[in-house]
SEPAGU-102060 format. One record per residue (C-alpha): x, y, z; residue number from 1; chain. Coordinates in Angstrom, 1 decimal. Layout:
BEGIN
       X       Y       Z    i  ch
       X       Y       Z  NUM   A
...
//
This chain:
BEGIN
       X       Y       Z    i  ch
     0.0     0.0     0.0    1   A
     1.4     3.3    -1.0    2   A
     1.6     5.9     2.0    3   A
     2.2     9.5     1.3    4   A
     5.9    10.2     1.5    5   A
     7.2    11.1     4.8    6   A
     4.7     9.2     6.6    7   A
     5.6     6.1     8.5    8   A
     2.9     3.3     8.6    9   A
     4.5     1.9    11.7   10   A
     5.1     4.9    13.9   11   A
     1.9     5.4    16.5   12   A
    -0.7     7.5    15.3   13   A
    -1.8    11.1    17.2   14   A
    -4.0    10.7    20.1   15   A
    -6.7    13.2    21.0   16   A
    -5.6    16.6    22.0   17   A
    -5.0    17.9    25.5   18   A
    -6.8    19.1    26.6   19   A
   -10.1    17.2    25.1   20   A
   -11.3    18.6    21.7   21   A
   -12.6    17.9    18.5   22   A
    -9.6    16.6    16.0   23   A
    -8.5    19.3    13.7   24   A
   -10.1    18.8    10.2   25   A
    -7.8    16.4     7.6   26   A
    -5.3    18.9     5.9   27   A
    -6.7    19.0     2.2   28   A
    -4.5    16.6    -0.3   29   A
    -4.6    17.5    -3.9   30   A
    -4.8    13.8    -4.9   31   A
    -3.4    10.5    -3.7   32   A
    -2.6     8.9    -1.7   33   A
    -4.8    10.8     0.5   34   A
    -4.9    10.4     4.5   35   A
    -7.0     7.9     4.1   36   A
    -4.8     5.9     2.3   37   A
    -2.1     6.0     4.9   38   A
    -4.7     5.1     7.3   39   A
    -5.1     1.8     5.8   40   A
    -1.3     1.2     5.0   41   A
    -1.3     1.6     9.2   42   A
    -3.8    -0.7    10.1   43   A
    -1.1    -3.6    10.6   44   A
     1.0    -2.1    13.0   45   A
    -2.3    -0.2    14.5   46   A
    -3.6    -3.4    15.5   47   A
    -0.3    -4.8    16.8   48   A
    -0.4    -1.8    19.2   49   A
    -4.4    -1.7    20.4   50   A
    -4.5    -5.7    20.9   51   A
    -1.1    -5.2    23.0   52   A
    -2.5    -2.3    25.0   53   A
    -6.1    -3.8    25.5   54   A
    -4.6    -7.3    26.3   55   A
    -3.4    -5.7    29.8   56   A
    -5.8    -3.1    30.3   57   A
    -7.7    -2.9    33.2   58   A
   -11.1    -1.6    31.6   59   A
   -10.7    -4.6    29.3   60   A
   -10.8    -6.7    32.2   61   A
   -13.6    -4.8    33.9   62   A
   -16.1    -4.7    30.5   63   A
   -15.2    -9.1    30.8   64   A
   -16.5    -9.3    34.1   65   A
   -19.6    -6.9    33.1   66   A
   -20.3    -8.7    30.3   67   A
   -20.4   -12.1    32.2   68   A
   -22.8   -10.4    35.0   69   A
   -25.0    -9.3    32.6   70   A
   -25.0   -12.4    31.0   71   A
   -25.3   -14.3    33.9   72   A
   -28.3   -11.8    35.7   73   A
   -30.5   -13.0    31.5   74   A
   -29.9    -9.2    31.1   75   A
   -29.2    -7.9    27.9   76   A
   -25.8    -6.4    26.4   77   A
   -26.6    -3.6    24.1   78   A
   -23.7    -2.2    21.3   79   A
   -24.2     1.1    20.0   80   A
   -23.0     3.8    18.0   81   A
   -23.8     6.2    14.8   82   A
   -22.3     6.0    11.5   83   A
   -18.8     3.9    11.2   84   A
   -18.9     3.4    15.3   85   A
   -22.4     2.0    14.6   86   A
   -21.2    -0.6    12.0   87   A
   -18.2    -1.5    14.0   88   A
   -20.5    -2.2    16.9   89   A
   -22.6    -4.3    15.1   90   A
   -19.3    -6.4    14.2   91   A
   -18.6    -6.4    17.8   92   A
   -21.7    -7.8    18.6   93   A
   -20.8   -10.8    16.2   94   A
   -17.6   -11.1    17.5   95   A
   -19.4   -11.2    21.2   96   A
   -21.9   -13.5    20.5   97   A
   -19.4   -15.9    19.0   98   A
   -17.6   -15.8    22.3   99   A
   -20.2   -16.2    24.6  100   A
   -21.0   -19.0    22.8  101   A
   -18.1   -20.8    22.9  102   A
   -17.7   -20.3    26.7  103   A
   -21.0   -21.8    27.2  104   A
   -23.5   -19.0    27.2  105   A
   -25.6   -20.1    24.7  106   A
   -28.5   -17.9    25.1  107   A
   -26.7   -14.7    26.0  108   A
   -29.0   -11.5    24.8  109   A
   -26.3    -9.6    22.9  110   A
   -27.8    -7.0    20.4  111   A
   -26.8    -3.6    18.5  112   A
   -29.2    -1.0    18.5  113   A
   -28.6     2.6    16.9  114   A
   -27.8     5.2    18.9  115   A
   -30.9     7.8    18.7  116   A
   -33.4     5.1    19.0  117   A
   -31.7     3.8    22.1  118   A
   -31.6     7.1    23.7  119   A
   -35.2     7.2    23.6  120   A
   -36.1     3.4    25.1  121   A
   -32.9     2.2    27.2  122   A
   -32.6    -0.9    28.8  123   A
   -33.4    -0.8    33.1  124   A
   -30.8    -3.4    33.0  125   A
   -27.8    -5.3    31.8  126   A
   -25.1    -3.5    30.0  127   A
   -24.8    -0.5    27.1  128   A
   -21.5    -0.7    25.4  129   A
   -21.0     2.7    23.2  130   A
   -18.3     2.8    20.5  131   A
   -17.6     6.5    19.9  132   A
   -13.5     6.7    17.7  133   A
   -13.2    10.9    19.5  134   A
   -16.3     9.9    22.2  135   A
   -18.1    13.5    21.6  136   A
   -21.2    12.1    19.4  137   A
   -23.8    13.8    21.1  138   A
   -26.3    11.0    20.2  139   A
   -24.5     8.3    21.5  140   A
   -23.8    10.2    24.7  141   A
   -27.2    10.9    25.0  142   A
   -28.1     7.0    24.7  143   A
   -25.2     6.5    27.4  144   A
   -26.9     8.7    29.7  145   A
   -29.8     7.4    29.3  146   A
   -29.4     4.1    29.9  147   A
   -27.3     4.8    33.5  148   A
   -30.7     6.9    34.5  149   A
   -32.7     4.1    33.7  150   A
   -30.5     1.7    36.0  151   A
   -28.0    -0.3    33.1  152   A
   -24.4    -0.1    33.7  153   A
   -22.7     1.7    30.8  154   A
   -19.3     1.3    28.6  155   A
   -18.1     2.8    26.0  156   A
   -14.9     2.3    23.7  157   A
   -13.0     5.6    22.7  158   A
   -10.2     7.2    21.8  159   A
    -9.9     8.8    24.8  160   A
   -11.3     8.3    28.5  161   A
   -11.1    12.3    28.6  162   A
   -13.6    13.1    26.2  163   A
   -17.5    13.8    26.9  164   A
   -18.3     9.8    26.4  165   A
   -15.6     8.8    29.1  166   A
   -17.6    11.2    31.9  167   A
   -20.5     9.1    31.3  168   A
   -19.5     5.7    31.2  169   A
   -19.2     3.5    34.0  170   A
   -16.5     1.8    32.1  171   A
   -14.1     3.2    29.6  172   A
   -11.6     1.1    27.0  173   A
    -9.3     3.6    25.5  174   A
    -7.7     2.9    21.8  175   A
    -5.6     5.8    21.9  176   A
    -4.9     6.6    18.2  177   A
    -6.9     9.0    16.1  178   A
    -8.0     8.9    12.6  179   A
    -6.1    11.4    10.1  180   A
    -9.0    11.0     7.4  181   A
   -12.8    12.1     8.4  182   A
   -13.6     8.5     6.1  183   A
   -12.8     6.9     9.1  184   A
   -10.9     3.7     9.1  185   A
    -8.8     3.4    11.5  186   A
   -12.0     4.1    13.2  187   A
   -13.6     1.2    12.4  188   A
   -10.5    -1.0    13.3  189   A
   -10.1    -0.3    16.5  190   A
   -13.4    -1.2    18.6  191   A
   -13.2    -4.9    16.6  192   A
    -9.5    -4.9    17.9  193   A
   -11.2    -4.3    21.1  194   A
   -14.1    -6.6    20.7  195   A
   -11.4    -9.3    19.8  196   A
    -9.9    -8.9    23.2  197   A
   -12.9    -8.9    25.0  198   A
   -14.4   -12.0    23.2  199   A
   -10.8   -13.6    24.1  200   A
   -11.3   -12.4    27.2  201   A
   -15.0   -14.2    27.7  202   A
   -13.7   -17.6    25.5  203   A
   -10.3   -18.1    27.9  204   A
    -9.1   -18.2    23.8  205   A
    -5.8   -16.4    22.8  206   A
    -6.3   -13.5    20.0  207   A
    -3.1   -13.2    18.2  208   A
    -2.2    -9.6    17.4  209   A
     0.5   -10.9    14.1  210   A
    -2.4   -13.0    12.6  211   A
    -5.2   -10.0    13.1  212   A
    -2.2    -8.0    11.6  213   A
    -1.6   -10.1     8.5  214   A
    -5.2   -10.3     7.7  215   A
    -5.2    -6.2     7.2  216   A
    -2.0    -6.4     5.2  217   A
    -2.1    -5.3     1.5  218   A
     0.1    -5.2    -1.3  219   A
     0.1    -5.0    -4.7  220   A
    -2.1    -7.8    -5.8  221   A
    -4.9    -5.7    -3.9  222   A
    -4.3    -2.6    -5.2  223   A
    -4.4    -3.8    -9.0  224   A
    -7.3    -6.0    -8.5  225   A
    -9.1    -2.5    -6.7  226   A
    -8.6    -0.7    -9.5  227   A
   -10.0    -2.9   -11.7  228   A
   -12.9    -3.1    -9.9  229   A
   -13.3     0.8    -9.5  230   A
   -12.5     1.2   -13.1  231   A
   -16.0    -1.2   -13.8  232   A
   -18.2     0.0   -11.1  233   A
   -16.4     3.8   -10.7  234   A
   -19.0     5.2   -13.2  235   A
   -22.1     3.1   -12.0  236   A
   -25.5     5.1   -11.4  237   A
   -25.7     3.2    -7.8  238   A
   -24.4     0.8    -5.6  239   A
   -25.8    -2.0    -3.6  240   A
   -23.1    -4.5    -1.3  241   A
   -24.7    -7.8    -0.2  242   A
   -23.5   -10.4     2.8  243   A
   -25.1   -12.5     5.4  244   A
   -23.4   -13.5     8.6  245   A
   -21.0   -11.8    10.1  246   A
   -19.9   -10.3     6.4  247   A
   -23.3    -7.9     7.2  248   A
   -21.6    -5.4     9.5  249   A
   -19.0    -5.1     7.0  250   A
   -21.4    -4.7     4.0  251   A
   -23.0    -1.7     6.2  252   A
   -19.9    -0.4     6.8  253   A
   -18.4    -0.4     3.2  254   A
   -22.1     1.2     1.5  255   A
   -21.8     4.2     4.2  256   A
   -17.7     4.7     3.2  257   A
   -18.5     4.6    -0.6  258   A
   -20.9     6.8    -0.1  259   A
   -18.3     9.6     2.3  260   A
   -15.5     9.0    -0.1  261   A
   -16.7     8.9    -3.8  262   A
   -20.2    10.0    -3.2  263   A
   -21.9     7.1    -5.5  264   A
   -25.4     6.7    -3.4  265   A
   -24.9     3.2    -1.8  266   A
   -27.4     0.7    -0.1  267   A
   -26.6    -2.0     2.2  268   A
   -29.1    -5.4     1.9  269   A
   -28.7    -8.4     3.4  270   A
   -28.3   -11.6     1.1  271   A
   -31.4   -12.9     1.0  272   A
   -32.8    -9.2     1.4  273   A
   -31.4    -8.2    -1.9  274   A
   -33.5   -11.0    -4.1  275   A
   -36.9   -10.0    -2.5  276   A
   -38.3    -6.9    -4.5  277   A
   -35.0    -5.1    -5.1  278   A
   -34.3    -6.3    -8.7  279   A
   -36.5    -4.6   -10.6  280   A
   -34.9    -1.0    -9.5  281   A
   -31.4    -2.3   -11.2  282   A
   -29.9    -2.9   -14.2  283   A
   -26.8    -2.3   -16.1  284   A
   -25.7     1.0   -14.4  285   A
   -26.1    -0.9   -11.4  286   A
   -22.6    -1.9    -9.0  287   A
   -23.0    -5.1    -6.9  288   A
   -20.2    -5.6    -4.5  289   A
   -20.9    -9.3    -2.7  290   A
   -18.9    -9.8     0.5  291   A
   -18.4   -13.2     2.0  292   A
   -15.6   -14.6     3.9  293   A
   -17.4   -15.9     7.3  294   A
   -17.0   -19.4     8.0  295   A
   -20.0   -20.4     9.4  296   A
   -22.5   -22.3     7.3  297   A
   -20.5   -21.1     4.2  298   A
   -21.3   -23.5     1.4  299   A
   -25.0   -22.5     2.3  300   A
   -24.4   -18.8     2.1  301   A
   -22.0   -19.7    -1.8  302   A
   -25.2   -21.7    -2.7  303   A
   -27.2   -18.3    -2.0  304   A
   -25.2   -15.9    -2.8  305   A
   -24.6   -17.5    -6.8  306   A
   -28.0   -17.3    -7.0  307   A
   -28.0   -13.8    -6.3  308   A
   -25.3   -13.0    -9.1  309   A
   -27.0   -15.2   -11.6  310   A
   -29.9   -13.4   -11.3  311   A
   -27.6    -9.8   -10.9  312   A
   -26.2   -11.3   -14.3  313   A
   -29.7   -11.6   -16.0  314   A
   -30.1    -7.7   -15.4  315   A
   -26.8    -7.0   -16.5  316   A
   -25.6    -5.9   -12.9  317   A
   -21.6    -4.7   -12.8  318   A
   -20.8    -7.7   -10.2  319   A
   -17.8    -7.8    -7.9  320   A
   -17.0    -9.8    -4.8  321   A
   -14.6    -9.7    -1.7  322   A
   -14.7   -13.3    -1.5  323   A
   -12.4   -15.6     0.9  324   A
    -9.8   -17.3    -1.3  325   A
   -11.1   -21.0    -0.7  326   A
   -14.3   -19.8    -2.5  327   A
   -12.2   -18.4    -5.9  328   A
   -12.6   -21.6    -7.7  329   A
   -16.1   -22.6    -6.6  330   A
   -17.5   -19.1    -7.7  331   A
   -17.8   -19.0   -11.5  332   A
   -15.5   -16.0   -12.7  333   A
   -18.2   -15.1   -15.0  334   A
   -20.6   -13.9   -11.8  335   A
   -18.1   -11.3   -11.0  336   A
   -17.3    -9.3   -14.3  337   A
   -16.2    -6.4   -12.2  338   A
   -13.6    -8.4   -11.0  339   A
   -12.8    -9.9    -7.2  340   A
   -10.8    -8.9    -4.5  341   A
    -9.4   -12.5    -2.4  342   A
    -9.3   -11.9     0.9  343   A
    -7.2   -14.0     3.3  344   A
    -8.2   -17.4     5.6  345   A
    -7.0   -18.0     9.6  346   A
    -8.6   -21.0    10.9  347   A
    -7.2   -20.1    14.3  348   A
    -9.2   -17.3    14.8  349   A
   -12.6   -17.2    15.9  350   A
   -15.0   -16.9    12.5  351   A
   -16.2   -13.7    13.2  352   A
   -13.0   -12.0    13.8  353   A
   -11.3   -13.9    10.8  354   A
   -13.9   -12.6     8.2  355   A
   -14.5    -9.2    10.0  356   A
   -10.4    -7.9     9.8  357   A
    -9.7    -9.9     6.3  358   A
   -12.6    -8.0     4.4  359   A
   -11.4    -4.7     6.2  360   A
    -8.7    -3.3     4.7  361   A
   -10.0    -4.8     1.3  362   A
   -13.2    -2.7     1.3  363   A
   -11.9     0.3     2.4  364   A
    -8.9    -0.3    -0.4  365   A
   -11.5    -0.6    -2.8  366   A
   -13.4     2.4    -1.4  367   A
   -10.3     4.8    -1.8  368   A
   -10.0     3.5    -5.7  369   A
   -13.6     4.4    -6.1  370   A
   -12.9     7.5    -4.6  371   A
    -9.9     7.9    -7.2  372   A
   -11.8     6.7   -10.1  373   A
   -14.3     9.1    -9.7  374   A
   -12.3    11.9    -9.1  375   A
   -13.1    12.5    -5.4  376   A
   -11.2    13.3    -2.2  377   A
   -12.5    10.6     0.6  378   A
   -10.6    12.5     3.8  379   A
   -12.9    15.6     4.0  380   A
   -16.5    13.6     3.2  381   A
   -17.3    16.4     1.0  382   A
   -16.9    18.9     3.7  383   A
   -14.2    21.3     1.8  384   A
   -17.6    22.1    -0.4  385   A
   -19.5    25.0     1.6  386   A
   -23.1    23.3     0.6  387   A
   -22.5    20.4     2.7  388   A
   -20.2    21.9     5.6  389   A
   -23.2    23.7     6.0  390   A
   -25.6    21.1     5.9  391   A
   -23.5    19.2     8.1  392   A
   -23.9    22.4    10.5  393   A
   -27.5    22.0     9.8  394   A
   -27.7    18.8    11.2  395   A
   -25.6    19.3    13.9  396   A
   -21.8    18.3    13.1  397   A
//
């Protein structure tokens, strides 16, 4: 992956200023490689450095113990969050679920709900987790408080236990690096690094920070076959991404950063979603990005999911795929014309986080080469363009 020159993939990324305050907005890059695509050259050595700090941390240990009360008392454990934080929590809650399981705790309650919606009808029990990357989202404060009125003990994964979402959380996990792109990756990294901990934590299983690393690695194989990918679906009219299992929270994640970074309107269904009334609004200015690299119950999901792209074929939908390697030569080439990104296999790993941090870096590569094909700059979100800074005022930040 090629980082702008001058910056250092490996060195430790900023942390939030001192004291608390917003980040700084992204410095404006005439063209790439852009801050975000430095962000996702870090990710390796990011990941070395959260799983090492979480795997001692004493808030790590503390959200364990929660997590087992609740579990324990039949009370639920609720993940939120808005935007990238939400879609990372909704990969935590995967991730969770997975490790409950294993220890045991089969019918644990663990669920995501979105931020504003929570705020409005919290749980009297259990636990709130809130992933916030700089921990000043007013809305999933306002769901933090809310649920630690209405008598559930609260958490919350941030940057920094300094900021607004540390002062109300009962328990804080600090990540300590910020983002340098407002299209946030790294942001989206780091509360699955967390998550991986904490479901190591529940499992008595050991998370291996060099094989979470080498499945967020990328070289040059990637980058060609991203290009050739953006090059076929770069000019599309829309875009929709499909996945089931735990590939969902990464399908949400990569329609909301296709739509910050190139600004090609995006939609998110689920597998099986996508074949029930959706067809008839595509057609051959339609992209199709199918994700699937979870483990579980996979040769039922390939079954589906070749379905799906024979009948995206039929319409003459631009198909592509981020598709785990063992699947490349089951999965006829001809029902991905837009081409495929491989995406890399640990057995060791629990499913979830295997096919959460290999399809990472891979859609957010392929995001940034949208973003290149169509001639837009993915660190700002379109907030360098007055209309939308102020619209963004308008809806407050």
């Amino acid at each position: 992956m090629t980082a702008e020159s001058g910056f250092d993939p490996t060195a430790p990324l900023a942390g939030p200023p001192e004291p608390w305050a917003y980040a700084a907005a992204p410095t404006l890059r005439d063209g790439p490689p852009y801050h975000m695509t430095d962000m996702i050259a870090a990710e390796p050595s990011v990941a070395r450095r959260v799983i090492g700090r979480a795997a001692g941390d004493a808030g790590v240990a503390e959200l364990v113990a929660a997590i087992r009360t609740a579990v324990d008392a039949g009370a639920p454990v609720v993940v939120t969050g808005c935007g990238t934080s939400e879609t990372a929590g909704m990969g935590m809650v995967d991730i969770l679920r997975e490790a409950l399981g294993a220890a045991g705790s089969t019918g644990a309650v663990v669920v995501s709900e979105q931020a504003f919606e929570l705020s409005l009808d919290p749980p009297d029990r259990g636990l709130v987790i809130g992933v916030s990357h700089e921990g000043g989202t007013a809305a999933t404060n306002a769901a933090l408080r809310a649920a630690r009125v209405a008598g559930a003990r609260t958490a919350v994964v941030t940057a920094s236990g300094r900021s607004p979402a540390g002062g109300v959380a009962d328990i804080v996990v600090e990540t300590g690096e910020l983002d340098q792109s407002w299209c946030h990756t790294i942001g989206y990294i780091s509360p699955l690094l967390v998550a991986a901990i904490v479901g190591a934590g529940l499992s008595g299983r050991n998370v291996e920070a060099e094989r979470v690393a080498g499945l967020l690695a990328i070289d040059a194989r990637d980058e060609s076959a991203a290009e050739r990918i953006a090059a076929q679906i770069g000019s599309a009219r829309q875009l929709l991404v499909i996945a089931s299992g735990a590939d969902r929270a990464a399908g949400r994640e990569m329609a909301l950063k296709v739509e910050e970074a190139s600004w090609l309107p995006a939609t998110y269904r689920d597998l099986e979603t996508f074949l029930h009334g959706h067809l008839p609004a595509t057609g051959t200015e339609t992209g199709l990005v199918l994700i699937l690299a979870e483990r579980a119950a996979r040769a039922t999901r390939l079954e589906r999911a070749m379905q799906a792209l024979t009948a995206a074929q039929v319409v003459g939908i631009r198909a592509a795929a981020i598709l785990a390697t063992d699947l490349d030569a089951a999965l006829a080439q001809e029902l991905t014309p837009a081409g495929r990104l491989l995406v890399g296999e640990d057995p060791d790993l629990p499913s979830p986080v295997a096919s959460l941090f290999a399809t990472t870096a891979r859609l957010q590569l392929l995001t940034e080469r949208l973003a290149r094909a169509r001639g837009t700059n993915p660190d700002l979100i379109r907030r360098d363009d007055p209309t939308y800074l102020r619209a963004a005022d308008a809806a407050g930040g």
